[in-house]
C-alpha positions as semicolon CSV with decimal commas, in nm:
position;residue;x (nm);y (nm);z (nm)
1;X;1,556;9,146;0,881
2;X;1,578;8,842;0,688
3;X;1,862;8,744;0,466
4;X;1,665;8,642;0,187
5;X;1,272;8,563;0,136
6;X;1,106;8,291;-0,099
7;X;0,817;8,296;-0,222
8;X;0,511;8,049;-0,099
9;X;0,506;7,780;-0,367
10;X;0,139;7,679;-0,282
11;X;-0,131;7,867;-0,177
12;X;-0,144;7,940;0,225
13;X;-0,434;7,816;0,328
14;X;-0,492;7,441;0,257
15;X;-0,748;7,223;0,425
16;X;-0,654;6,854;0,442
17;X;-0,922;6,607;0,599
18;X;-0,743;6,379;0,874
19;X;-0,896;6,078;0,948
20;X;-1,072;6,056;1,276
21;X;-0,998;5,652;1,299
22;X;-0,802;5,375;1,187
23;X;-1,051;5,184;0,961
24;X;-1,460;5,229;0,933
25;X;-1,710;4,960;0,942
26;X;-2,062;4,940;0,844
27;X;-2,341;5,016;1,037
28;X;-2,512;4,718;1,133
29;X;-2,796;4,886;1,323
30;X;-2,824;5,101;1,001
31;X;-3,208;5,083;0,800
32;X;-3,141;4,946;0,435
33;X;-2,823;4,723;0,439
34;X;-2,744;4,581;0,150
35;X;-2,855;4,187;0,064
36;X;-2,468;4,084;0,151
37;X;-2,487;4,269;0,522
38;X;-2,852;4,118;0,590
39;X;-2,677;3,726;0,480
40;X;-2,377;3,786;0,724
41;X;-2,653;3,866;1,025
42;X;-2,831;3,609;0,951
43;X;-2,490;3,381;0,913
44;X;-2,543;3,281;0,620
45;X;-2,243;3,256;0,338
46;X;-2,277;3,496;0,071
47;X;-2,263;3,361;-0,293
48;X;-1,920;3,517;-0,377
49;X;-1,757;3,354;-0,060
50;X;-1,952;3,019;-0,175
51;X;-1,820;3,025;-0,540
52;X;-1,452;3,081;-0,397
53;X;-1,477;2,827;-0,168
54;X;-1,593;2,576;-0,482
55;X;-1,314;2,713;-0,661
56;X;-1,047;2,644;-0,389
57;X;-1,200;2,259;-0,332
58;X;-1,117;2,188;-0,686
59;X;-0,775;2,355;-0,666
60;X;-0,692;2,138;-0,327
61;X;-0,893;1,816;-0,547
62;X;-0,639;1,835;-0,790
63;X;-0,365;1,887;-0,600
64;X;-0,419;1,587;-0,423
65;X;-0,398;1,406;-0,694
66;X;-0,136;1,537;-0,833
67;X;0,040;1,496;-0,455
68;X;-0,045;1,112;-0,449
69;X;0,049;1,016;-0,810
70;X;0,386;1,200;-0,759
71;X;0,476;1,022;-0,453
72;X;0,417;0,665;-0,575
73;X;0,629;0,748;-0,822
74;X;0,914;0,833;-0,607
75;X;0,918;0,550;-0,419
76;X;0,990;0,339;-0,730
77;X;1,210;0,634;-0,937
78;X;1,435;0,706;-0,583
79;X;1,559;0,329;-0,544
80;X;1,782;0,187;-0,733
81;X;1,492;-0,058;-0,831
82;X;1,320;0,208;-1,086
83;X;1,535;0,066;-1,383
84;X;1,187;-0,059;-1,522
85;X;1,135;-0,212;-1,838
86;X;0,824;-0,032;-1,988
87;X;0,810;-0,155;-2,258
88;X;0,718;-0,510;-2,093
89;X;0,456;-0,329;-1,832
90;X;0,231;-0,493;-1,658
91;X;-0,031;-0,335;-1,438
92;X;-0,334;-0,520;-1,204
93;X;-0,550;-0,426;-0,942
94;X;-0,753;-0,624;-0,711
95;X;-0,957;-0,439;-0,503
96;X;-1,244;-0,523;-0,265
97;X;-1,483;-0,466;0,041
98;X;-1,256;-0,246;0,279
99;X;-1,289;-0,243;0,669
100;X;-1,107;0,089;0,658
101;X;-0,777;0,277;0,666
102;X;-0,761;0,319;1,064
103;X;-0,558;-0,064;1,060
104;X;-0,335;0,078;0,864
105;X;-0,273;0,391;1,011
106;X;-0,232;0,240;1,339
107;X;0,027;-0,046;1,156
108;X;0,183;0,136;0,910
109;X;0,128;0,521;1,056
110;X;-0,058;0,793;0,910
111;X;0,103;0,902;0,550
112;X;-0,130;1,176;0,418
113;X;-0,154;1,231;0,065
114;X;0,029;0,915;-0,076
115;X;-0,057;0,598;-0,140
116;X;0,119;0,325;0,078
117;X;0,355;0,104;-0,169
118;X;0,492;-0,181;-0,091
119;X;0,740;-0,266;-0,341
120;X;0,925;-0,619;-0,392
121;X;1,208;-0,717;-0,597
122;X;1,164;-1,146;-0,708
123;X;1,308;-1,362;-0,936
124;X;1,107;-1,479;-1,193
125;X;1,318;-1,841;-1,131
126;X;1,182;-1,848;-0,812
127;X;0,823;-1,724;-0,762
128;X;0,790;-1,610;-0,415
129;X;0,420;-1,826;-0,376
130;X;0,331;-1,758;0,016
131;X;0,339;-1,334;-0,128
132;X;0,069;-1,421;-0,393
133;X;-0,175;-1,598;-0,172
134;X;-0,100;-1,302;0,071
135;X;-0,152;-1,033;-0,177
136;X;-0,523;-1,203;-0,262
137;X;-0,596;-1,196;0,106
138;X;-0,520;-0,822;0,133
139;X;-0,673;-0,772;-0,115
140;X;-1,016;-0,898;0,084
141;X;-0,936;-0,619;0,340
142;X;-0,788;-0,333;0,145
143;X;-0,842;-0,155;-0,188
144;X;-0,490;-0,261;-0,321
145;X;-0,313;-0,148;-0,624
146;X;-0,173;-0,362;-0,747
147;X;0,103;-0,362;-1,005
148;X;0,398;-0,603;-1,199
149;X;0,709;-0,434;-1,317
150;X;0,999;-0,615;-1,549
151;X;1,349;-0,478;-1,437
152;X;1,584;-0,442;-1,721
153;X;1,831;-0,703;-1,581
154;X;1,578;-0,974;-1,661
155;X;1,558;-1,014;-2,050
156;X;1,160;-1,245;-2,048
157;X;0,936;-1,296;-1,838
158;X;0,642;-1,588;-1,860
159;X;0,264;-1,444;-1,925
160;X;0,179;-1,587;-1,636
161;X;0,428;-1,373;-1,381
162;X;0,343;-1,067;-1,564
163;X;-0,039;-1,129;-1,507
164;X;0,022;-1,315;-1,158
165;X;-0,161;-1,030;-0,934
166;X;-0,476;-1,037;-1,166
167;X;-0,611;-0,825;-1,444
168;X;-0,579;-0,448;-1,490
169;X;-0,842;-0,254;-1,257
170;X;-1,032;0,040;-1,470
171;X;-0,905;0,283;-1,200
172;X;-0,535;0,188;-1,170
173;X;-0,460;0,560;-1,291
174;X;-0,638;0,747;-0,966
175;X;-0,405;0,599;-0,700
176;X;-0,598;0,845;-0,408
177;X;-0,890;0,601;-0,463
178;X;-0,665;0,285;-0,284
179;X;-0,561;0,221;0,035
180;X;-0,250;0,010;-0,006
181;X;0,017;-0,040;-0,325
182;X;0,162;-0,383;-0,396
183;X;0,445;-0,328;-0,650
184;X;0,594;-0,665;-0,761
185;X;0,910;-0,609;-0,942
186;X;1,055;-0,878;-1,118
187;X;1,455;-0,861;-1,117
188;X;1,757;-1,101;-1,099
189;X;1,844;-1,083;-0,715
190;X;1,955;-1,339;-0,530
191;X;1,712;-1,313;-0,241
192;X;1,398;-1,159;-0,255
193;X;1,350;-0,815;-0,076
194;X;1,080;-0,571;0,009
195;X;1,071;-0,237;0,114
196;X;0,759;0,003;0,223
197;X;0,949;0,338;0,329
198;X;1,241;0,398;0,018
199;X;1,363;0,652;0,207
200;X;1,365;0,550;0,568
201;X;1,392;0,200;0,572
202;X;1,634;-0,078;0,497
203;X;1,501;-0,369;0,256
204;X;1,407;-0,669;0,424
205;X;1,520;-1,005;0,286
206;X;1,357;-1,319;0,245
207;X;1,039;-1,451;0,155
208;X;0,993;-1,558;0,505
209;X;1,000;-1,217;0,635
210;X;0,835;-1,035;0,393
211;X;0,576;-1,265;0,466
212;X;0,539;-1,177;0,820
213;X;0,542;-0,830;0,746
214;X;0,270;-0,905;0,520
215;X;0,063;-1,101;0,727
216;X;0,045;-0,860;1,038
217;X;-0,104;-0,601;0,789
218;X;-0,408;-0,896;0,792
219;X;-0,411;-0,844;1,157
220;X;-0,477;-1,165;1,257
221;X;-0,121;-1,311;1,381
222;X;-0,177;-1,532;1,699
223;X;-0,178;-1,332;2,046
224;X;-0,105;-1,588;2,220
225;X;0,294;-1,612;2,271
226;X;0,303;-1,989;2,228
227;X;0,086;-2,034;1,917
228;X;0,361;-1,754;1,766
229;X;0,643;-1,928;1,831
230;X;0,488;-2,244;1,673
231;X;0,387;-2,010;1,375
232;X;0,766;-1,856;1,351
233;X;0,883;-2,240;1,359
234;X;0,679;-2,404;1,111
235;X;0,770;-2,112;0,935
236;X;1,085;-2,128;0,953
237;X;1,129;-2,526;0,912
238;X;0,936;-2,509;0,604
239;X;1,188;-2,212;0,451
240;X;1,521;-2,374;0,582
241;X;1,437;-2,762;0,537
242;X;1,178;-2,759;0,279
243;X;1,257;-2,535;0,018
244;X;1,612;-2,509;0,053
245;X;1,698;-2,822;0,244
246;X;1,840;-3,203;0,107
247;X;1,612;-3,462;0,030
248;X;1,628;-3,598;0,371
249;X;1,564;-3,306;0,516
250;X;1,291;-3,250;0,290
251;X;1,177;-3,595;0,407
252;X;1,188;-3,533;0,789
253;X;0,988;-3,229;0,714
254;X;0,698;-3,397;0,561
255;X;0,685;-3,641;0,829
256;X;0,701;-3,419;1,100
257;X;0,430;-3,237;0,894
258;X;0,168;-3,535;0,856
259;X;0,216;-3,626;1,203
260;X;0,073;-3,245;1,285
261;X;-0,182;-3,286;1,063
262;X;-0,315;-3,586;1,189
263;X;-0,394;-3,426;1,483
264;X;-0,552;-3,087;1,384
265;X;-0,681;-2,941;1,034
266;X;-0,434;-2,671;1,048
267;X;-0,064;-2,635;1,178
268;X;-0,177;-2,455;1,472
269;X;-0,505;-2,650;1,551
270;X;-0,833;-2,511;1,438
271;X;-0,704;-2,167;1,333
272;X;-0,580;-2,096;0,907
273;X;-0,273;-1,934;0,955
274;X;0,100;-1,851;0,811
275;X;0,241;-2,131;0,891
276;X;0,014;-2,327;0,685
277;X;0,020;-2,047;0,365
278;X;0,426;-2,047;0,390
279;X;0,454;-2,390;0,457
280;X;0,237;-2,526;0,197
281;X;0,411;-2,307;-0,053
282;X;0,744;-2,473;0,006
283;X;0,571;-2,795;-0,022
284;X;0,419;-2,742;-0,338
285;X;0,791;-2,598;-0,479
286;X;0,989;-2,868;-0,313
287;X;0,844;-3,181;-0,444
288;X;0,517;-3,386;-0,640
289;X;0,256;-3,299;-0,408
290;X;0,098;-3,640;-0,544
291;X;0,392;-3,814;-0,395
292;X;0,301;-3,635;-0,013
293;X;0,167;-3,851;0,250
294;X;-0,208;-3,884;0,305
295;X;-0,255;-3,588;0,599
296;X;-0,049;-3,377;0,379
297;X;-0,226;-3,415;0,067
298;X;-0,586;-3,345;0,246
299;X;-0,430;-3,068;0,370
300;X;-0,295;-2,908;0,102
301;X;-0,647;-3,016;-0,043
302;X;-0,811;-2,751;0,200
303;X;-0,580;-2,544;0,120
304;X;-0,692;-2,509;-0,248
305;X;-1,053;-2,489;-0,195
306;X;-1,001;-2,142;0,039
307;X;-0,932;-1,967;-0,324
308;X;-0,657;-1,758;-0,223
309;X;-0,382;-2,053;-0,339
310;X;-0,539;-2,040;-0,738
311;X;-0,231;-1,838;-0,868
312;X;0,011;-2,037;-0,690
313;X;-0,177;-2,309;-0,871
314;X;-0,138;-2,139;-1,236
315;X;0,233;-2,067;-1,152
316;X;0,284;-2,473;-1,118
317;X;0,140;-2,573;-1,417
């Protein structure tokens, strides 16, 4: 016998329905499915799937946006460069006819979701020319944003520096809509430096280089290895001897220069190039362009009528 006995707390018979398979699917073959079954047979999208998939484009839209404006803002809040004045802001955009972003994805690399920013730290004492008649020549191939700062260690600034990348573009607030940034920060350094990638690059110094950098983005540095090396020595004769050279060497420079230029339009023969846009700059910084000899002065003549050298121009006078 048992030692004890309990009493059934539920009843003893109890039927329980186990499931015969994992998970059931409609009947496709079925008469009468329903207007959602007939769409997916047919492979079409049914309307609830459609309005979700509306829903989640806006969502990703704004996002985007939100994603672009919040990484051109690092790049200027992450340096030590970000000590902006704002209350002396200055914004401009010049934007134009684009080719397209595969140059600069094949330059620069691809950099989804923000907006490529150049940013450059001048002084106002010493306008870096050769970048402004760059900046209007990018801005023939790009849509470029473009946009003055006033760092705090600079206590003015002339109208004309704080306006010297042209007026303010209507969109200058939806930075997905650009291709390329060009932040020009005006601050009391000692050389001028540039730097694309805050995080992952050095700056690099010097008007000359930044002007390189620059002009490859233009695509249309010489291939040929001896035309370069010409290019990188006007370049660098005009920088060394020209702008920060003695009057003699200033001289020698011109000399050398109107004996070129009797000989071909440009500084490289038939082609515009850096050389001439770097050079010339000096030129017009170093001394009274009036006072140039003739070859020079019919040069930097030609210069003026391509349109790009106009703010250069206003900055002189």
């Amino acid at each position: 016998m048992p030692m004890y006995q309990v009493k059934p707390v539920s009843p003893g018979e109890i039927k329980i329905d186990l499931p015969t398979c994992m998970y059931k699917l409609p009947n496709i073959h079925a008469q009468g499915t329903s207007r959602g079954e007939h769409a997916f047979q047919n492979g079409e999208v049914d309307p609830a799937v459609k309005v979700l998939e509306a829903q989640q484009d806006d969502i990703l839209k704004k996002l985007y946006e939100l994603k672009a404006t919040v990484d051109g803002l690092t790049k200027t809040v992450t340096t030590p460069d970000a000590d902006l004045d704002a209350t002396t802001l200055s914004q401009g955009v010049s934007a134009t006819v684009s080719k397209g972003t595969a140059d600069l994805d094949s330059l620069l690399g691809k950099d989804l979701g923000a907006l490529r920013d150049i940013v450059i730290n001048a002084n106002p004492s010493n306008p870096p020319l050769s970048l402004l008649v760059l900046h209007s020549l990018l801005c023939q191939r790009y849509r470029v944003l473009s946009t003055v700062h006033v760092h705090s260690s600079v206590t003015s600034v002339p109208p004309t520096l704080l306006s010297c990348l042209g007026p303010r573009h209507a969109d200058s607030y939806t930075r997905h809509r650009f291709e390329l940034g060009f932040t020009l920060i005006w601050k009391d350094v000692s050389k001028l430096q540039m730097k694309f990638n805050t995080q992952n690059m050095c700056p690099i110094e010097g008007e000359a280089n930044v002007a390189r950098f620059l002009y490859r983005l233009l695509g249309a540095e010489p291939q040929d290895p001896v035309l370069a090396t010409q290019m990188d020595s006007w370049i660098d004769t005009a920088v060394f001897q020209l702008a920060e050279g003695s009057s003699k060497e200033q001289a020698a420079v011109l000399r050398s220069l109107n004996g070129a230029l009797g000989r071909s339009p440009w500084l490289l023969g038939q082609e515009f190039s850096l050389a001439d846009i770097v050079s010339a700059c000096c030129v017009l910084q170093a001394s009274d362009s009036t006072l140039a000899p003739a070859n020079v002065q019919r040069w930097l003549k030609s210069c003026q009528n391509l349109g790009h050298f106009n703010c250069a121009y206003e900055l002189l006078h």
